[in-house]
N, C-alpha and C positions, 0 to 999 in steps of 0.2 A: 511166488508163482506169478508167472506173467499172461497176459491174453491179447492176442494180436489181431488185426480186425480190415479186410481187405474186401472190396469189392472188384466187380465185374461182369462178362458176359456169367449165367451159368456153365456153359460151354466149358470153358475157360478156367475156372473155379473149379470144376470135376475133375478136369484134368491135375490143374495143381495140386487138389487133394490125391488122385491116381496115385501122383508122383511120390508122395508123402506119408506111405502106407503105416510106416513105424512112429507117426507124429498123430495126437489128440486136438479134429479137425471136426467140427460141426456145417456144415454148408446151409445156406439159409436161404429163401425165397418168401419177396415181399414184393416190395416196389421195385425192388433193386436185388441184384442176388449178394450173398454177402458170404466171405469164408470167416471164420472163427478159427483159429490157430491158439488150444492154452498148451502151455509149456515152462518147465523151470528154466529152459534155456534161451537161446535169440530164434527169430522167428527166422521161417523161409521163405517171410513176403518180404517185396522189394520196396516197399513204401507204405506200411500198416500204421495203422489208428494202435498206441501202446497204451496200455493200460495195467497198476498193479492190482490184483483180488488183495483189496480191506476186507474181506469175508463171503465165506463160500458152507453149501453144506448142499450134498445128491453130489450126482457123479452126471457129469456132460454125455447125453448116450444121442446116439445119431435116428432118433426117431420124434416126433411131438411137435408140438408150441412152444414157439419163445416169444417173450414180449420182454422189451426195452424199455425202460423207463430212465429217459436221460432227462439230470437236472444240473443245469447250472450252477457252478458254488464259486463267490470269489475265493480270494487267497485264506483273507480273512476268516471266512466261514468253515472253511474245509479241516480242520479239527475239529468243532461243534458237530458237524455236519457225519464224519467217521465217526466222531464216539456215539452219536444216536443208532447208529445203525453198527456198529461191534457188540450194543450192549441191546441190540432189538430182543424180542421176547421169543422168536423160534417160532409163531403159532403158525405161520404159512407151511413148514416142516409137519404138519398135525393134518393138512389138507390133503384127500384123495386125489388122485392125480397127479400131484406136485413130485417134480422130477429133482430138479438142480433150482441156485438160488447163487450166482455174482453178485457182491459187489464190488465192482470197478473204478478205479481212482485212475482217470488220465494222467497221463506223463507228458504229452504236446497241449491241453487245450484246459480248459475249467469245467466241461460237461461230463461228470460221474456218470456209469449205465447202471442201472441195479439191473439186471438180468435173469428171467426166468424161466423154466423149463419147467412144459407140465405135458403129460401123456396128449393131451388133444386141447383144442379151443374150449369146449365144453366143461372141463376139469377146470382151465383160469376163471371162465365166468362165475361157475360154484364159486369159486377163491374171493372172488367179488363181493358175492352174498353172504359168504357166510361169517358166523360169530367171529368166528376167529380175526376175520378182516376189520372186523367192525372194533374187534379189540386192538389190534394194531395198531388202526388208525383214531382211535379215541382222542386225541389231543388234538388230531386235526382242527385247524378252526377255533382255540381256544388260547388265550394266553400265554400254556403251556409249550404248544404246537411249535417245531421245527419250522411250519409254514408261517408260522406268525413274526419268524424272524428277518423280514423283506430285505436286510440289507447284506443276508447271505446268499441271495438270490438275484442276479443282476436280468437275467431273463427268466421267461416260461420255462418250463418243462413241458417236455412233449414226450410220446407214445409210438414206438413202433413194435409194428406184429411182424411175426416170422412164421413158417413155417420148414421144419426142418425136411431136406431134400437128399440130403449124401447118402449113401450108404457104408456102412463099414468094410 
């Protein structure tokens, strides 16, 4: 399964999704408006961000929050980096609100998205606080810690928020 990643005006992006009625399209508005295209087959953008799902669980629906969470990973890193997160523990799957869950391995660039879908903004913050997070991230900061591995990380990771705009 593939996920294809396009921006532009919204305007424009409604429309391409219009055109695309029988194709699994999420439309996003942030800083920037952005189409989401997943599909087992090739996309109907003419120049998309490609990426393969290393691990998916919820179903992409056209309503909620998403937040992005892109990390950098050399060549190097990116087996370490997939097996931590094929063999994650599920607990986000356990949070109310929690919609869908990508993770995205680029095929043009080094920056992974982990991708989430949650009913509202409100729902991710919960997700923030609670146990369950705090269990996920437990190694964070620790010898253990994926983060502690600095030479599979060539830059920061940064944050983007969405909200979902399209309709079905």
């Amino acid at each position: 399964m593939k996920v294809y990643i396009t921006t532009g005006t919204h305007e424009f992006l409604q429309k391409l999704m219009d055109r695309h009625t029988d194709e699994k399209m999420i439309l996003l508005q942030g800083k920037d408006a952005m189409l989401l295209h997943e599909t087992n087959g090739e996309s109907v953008f003419e120049s998309p961000r490609k990426y393969e799902i290393v691990d998916q669980s919820g179903e992409l629906v056209n309503e909620g929050y998403v937040v992005f969470n892109n990390i950098p990973v050399t060549d190097e890193g990116r087996p370490l980096f997939e097996y931590r997160f094929k063999n994650r523990a599920g607990l986000i799957e356990e949070v109310p609100g929690f919609t869908a869950i990508r993770v995205l391995r680029p095929l043009e660039s080094d920056t992974y998205v982990i991708m989430t879908l949650w009913e509202d903004e409100r729902n991710f913050i919960a997700w923030q606080e609670s146990e369950q997070y705090k269990k996920a991230h437990e190694k964070r900061g620790t010898e253990e810690g994926i983060d502690n591995k600095k030479d599979i990380f060539p830059r920061a990771s940064y944050v983007s928020e969405y909200h979902v705009t399209g309709q079905e």
